[in-house]
PQR file of N, CA, C, O and H, with PARSE charges and radii, in Angstrom:
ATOM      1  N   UNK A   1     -10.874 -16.420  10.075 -0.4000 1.5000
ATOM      2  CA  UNK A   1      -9.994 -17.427   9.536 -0.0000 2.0000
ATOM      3  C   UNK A   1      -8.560 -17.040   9.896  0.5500 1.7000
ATOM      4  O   UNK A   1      -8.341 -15.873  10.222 -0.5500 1.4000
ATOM      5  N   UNK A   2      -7.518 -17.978   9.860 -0.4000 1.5000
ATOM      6  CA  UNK A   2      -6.528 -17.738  10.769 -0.0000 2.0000
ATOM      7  C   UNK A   2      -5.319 -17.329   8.674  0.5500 1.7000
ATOM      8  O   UNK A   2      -5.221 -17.752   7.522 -0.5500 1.4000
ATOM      9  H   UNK A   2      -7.695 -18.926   9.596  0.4000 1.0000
ATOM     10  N   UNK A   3      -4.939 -16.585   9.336 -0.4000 1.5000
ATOM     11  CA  UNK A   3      -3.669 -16.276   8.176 -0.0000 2.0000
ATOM     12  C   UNK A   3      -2.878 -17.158   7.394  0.5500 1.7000
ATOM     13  O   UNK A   3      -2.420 -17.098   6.253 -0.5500 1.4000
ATOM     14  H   UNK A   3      -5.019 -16.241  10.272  0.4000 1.0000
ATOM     15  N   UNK A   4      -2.832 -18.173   8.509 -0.4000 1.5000
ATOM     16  CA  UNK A   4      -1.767 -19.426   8.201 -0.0000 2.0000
ATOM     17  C   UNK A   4      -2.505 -20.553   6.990  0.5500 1.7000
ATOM     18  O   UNK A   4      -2.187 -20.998   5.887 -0.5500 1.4000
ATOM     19  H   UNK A   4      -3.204 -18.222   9.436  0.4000 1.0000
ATOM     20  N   UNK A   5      -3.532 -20.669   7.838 -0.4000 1.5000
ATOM     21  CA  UNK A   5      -4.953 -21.398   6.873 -0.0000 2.0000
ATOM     22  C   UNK A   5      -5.395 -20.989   5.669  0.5500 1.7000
ATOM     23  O   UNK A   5      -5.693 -21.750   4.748 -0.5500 1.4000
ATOM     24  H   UNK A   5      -3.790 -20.307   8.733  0.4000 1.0000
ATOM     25  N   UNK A   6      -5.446 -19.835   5.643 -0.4000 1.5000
ATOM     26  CA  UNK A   6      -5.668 -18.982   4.516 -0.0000 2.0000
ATOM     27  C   UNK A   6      -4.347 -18.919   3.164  0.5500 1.7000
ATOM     28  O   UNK A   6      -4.607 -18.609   2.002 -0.5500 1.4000
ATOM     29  H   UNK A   6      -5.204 -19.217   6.391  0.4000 1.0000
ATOM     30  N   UNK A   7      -3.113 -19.247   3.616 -0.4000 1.5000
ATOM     31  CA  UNK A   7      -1.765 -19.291   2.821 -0.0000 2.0000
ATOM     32  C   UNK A   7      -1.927 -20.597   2.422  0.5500 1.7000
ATOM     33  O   UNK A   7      -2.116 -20.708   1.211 -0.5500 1.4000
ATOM     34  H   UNK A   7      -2.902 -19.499   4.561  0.4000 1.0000
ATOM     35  N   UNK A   8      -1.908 -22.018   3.293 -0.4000 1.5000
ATOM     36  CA  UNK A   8      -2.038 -22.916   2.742 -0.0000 2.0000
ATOM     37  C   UNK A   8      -3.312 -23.260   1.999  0.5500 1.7000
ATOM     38  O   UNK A   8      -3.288 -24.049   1.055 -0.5500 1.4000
ATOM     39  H   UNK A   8      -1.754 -21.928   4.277  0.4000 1.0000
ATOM     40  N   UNK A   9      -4.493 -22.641   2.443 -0.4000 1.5000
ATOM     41  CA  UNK A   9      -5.529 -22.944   1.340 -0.0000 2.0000
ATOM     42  C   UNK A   9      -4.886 -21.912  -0.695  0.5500 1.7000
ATOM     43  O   UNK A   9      -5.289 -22.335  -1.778 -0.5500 1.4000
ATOM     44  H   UNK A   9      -4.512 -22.000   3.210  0.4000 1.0000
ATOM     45  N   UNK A  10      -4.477 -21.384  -0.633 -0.4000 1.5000
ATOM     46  CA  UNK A  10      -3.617 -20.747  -1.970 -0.0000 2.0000
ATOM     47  C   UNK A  10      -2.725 -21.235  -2.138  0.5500 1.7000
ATOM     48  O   UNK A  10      -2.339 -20.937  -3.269 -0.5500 1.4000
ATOM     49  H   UNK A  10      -4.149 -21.040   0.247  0.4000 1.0000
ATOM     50  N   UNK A  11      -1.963 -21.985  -1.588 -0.4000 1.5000
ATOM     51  CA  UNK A  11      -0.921 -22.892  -2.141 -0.0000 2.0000
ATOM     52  C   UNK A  11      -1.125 -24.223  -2.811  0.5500 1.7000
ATOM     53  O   UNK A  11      -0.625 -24.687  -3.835 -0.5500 1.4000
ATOM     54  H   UNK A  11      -2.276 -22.227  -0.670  0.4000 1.0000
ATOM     55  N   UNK A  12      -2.082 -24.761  -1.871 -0.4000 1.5000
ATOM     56  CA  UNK A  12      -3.004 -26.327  -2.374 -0.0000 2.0000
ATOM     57  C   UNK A  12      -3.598 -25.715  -3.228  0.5500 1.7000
ATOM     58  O   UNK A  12      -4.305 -26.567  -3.768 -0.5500 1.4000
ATOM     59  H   UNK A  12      -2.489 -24.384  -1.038  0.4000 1.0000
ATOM     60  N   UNK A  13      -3.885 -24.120  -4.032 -0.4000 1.5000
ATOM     61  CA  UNK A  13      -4.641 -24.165  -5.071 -0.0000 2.0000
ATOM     62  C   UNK A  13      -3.792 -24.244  -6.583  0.5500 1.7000
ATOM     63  O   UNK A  13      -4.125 -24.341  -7.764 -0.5500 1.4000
ATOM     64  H   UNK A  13      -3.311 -23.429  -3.594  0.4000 1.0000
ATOM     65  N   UNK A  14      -2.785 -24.166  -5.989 -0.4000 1.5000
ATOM     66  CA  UNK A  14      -1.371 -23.690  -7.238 -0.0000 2.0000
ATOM     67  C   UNK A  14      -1.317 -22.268  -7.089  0.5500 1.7000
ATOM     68  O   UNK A  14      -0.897 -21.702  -8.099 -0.5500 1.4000
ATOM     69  H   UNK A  14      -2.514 -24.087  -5.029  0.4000 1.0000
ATOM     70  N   UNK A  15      -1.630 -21.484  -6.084 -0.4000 1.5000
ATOM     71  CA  UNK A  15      -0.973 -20.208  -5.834 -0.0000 2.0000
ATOM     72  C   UNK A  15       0.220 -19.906  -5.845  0.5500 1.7000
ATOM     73  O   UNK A  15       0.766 -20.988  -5.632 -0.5500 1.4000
ATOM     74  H   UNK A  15      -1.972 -21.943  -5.263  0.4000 1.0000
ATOM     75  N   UNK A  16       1.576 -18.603  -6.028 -0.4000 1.5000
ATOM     76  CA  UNK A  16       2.548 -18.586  -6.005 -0.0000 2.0000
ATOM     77  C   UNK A  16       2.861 -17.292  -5.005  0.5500 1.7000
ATOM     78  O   UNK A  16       1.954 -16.468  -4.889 -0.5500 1.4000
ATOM     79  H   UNK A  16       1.132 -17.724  -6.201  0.4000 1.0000
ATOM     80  N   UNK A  17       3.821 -17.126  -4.443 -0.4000 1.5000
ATOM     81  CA  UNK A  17       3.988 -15.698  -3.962 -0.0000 2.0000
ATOM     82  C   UNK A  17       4.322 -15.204  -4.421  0.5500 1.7000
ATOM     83  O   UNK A  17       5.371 -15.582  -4.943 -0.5500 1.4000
ATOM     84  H   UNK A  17       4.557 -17.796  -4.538  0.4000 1.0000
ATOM     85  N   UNK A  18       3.865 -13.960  -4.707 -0.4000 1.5000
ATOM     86  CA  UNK A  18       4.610 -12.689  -5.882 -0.0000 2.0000
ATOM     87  C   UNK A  18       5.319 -11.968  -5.351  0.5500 1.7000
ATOM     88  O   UNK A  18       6.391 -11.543  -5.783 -0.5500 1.4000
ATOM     89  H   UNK A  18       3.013 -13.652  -4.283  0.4000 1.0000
ATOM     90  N   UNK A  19       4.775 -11.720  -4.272 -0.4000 1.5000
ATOM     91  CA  UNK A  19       5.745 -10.384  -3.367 -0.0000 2.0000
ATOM     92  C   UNK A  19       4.975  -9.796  -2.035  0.5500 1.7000
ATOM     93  O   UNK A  19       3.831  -9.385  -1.837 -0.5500 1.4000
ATOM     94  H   UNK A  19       3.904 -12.065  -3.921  0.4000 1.0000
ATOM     95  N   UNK A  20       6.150  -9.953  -1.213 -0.4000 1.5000
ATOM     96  CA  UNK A  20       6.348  -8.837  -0.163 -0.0000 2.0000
ATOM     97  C   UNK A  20       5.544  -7.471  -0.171  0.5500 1.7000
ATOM     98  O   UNK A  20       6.390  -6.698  -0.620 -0.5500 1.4000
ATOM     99  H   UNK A  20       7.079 -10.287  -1.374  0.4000 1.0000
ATOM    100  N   UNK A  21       4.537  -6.815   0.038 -0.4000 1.5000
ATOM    101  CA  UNK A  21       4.537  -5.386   0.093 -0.0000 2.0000
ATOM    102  C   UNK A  21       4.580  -4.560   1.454  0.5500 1.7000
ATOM    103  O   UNK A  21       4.583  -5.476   2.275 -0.5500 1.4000
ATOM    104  H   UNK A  21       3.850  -7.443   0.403  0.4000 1.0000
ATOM    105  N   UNK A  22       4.601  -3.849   1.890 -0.4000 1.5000
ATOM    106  CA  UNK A  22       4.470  -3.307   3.428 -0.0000 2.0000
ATOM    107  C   UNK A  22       3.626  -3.861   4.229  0.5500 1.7000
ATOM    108  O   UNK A  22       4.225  -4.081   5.282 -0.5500 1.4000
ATOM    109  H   UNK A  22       4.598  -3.105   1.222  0.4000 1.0000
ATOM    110  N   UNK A  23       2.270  -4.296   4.311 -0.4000 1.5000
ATOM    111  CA  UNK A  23       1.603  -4.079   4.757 -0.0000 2.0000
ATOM    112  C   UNK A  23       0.777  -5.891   4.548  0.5500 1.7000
ATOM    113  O   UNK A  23       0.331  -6.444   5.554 -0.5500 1.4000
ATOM    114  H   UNK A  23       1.783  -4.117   3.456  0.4000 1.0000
ATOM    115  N   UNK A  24       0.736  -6.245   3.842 -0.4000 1.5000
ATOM    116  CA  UNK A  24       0.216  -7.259   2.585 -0.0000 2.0000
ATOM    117  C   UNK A  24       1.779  -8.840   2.220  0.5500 1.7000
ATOM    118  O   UNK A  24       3.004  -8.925   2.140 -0.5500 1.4000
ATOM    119  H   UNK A  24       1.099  -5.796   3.025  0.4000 1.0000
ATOM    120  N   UNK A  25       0.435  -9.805   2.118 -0.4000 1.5000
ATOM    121  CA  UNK A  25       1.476 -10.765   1.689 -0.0000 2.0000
ATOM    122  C   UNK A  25       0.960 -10.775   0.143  0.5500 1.7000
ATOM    123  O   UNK A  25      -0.200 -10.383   0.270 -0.5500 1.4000
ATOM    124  H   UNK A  25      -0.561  -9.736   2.183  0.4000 1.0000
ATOM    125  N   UNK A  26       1.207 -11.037  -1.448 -0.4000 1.5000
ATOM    126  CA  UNK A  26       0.542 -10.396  -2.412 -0.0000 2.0000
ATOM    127  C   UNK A  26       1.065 -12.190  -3.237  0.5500 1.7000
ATOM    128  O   UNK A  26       2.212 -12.572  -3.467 -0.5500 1.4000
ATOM    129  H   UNK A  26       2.149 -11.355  -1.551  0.4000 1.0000
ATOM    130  N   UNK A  27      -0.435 -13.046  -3.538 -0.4000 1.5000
ATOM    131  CA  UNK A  27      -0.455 -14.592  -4.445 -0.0000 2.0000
ATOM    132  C   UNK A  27      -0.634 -14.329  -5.433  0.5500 1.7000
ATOM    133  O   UNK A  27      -1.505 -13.464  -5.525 -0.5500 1.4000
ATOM    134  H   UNK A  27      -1.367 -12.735  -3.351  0.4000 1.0000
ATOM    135  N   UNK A  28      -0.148 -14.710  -6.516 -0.4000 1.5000
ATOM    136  CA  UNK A  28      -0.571 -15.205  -7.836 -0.0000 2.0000
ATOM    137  C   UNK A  28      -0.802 -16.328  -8.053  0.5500 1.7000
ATOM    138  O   UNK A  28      -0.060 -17.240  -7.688 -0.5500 1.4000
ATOM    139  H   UNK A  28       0.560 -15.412  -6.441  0.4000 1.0000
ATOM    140  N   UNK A  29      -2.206 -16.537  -8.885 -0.4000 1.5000
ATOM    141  CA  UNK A  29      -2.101 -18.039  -9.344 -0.0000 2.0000
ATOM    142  C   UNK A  29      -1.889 -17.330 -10.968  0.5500 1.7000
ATOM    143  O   UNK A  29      -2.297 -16.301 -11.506 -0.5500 1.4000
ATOM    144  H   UNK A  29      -2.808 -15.796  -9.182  0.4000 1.0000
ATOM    145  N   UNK A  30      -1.133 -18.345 -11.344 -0.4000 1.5000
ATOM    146  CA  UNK A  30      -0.850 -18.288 -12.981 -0.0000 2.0000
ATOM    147  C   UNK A  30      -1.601 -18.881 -13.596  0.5500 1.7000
ATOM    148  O   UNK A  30      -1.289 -18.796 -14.783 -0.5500 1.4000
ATOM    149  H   UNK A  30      -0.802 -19.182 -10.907  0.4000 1.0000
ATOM    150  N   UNK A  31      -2.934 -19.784 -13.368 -0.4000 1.5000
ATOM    151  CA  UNK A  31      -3.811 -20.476 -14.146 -0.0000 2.0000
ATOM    152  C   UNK A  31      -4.861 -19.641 -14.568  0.5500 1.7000
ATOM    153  O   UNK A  31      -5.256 -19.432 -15.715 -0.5500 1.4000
ATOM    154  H   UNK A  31      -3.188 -19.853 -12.403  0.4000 1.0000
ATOM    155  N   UNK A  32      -5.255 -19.201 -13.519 -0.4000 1.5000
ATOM    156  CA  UNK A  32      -6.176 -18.251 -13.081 -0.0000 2.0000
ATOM    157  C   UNK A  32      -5.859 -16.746 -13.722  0.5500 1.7000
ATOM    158  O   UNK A  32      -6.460 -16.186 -14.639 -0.5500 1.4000
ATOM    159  H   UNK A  32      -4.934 -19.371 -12.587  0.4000 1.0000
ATOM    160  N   UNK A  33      -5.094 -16.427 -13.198 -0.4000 1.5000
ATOM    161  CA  UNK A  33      -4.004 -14.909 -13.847 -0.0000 2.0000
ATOM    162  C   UNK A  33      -4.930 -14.273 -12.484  0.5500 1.7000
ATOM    163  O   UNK A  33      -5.857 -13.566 -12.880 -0.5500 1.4000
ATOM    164  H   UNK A  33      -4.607 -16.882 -12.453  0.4000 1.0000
ATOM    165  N   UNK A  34      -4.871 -14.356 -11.475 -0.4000 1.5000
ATOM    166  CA  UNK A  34      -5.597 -13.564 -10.580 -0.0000 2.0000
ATOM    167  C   UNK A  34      -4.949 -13.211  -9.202  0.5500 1.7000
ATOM    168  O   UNK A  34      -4.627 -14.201  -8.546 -0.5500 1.4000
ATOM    169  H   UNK A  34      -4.118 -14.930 -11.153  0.4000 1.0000
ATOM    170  N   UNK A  35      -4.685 -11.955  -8.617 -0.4000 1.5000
ATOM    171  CA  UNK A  35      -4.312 -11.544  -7.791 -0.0000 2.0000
ATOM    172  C   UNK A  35      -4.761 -11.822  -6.243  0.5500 1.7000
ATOM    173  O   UNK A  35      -5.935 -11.600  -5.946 -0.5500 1.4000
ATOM    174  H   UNK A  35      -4.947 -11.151  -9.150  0.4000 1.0000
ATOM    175  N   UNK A  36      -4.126 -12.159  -5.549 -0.4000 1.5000
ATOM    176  CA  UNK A  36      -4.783 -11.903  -3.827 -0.0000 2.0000
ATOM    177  C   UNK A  36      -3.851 -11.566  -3.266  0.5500 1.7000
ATOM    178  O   UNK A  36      -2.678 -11.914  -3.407 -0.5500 1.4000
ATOM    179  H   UNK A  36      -3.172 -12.339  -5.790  0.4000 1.0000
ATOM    180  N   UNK A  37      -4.470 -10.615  -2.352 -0.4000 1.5000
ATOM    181  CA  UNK A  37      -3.849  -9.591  -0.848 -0.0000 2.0000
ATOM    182  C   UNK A  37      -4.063 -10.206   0.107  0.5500 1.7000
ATOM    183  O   UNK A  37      -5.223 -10.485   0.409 -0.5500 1.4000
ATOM    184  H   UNK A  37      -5.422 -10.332  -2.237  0.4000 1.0000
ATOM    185  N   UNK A  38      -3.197 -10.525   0.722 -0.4000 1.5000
ATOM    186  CA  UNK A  38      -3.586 -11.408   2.056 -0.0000 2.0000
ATOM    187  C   UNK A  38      -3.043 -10.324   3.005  0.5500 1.7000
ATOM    188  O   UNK A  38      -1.842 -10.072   2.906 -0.5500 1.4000
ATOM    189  H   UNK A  38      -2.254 -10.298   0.476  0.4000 1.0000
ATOM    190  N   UNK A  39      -3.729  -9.693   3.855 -0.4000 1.5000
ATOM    191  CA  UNK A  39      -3.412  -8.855   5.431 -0.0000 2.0000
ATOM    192  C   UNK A  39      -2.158  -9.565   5.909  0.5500 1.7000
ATOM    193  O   UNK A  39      -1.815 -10.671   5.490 -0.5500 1.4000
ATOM    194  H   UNK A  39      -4.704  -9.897   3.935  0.4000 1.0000
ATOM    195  N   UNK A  40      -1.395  -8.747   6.953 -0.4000 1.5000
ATOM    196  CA  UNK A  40      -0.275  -9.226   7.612 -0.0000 2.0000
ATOM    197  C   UNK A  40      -0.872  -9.250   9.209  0.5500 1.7000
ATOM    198  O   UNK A  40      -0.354  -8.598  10.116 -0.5500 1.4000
ATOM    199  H   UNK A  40      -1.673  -7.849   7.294  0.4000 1.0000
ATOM    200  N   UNK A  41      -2.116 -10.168   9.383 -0.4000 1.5000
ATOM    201  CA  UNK A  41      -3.000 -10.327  11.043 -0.0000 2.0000
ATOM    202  C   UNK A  41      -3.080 -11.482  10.795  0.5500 1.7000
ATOM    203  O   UNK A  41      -3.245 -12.107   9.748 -0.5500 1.4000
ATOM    204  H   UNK A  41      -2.537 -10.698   8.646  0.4000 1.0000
ATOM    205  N   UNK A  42      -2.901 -11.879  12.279 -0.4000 1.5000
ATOM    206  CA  UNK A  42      -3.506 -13.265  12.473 -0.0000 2.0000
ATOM    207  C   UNK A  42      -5.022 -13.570  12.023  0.5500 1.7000
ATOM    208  O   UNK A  42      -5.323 -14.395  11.161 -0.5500 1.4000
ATOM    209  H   UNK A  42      -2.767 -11.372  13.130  0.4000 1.0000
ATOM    210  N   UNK A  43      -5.740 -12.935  12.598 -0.4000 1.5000
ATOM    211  CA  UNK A  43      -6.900 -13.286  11.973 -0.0000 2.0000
ATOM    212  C   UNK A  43      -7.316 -12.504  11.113  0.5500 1.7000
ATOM    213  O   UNK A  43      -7.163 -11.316  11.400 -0.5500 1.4000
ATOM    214  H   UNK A  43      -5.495 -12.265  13.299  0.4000 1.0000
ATOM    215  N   UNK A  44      -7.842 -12.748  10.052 -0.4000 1.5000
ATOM    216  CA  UNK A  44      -8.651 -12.311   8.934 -0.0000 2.0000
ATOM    217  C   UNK A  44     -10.239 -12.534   8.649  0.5500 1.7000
ATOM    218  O   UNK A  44     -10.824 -13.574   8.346 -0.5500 1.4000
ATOM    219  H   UNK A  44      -7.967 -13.713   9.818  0.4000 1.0000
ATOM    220  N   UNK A  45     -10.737 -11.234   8.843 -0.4000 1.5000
ATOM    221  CA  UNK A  45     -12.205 -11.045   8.548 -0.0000 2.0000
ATOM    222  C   UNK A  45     -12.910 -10.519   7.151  0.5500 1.7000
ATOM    223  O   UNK A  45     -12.824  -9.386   6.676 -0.5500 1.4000
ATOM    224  H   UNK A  45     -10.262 -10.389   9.089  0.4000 1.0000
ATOM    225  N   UNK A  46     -13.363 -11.231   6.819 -0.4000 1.5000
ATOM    226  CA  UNK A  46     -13.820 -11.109   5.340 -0.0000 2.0000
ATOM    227  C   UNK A  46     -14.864 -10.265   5.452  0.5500 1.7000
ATOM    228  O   UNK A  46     -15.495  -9.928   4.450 -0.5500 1.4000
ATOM    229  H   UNK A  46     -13.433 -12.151   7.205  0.4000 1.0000
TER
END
């Protein structure tokens, strides 16, 4: 799955960005209260 796809699928969910980390793009959804790490690669393998 491509990175880009993967950001807008968490945004259309009511995801938020929390933060920057080195390595990592880091979502919160506030409904949910649940964390995701998204890799800093184009593609992403689950």
């Amino acid at each position: 799955m491509k990175r880009s796809a993967l950001i807008k699928h968490l945004r259309k969910n009511k995801c938020k960005l929390f933060r920057e980390g080195g390595k990592h793009t880091i979502f919160w959804n506030p409904e949910k209260r649940n964390i995701s790490t998204i890799p800093r690669h184009n593609e992403i393998y689950g």
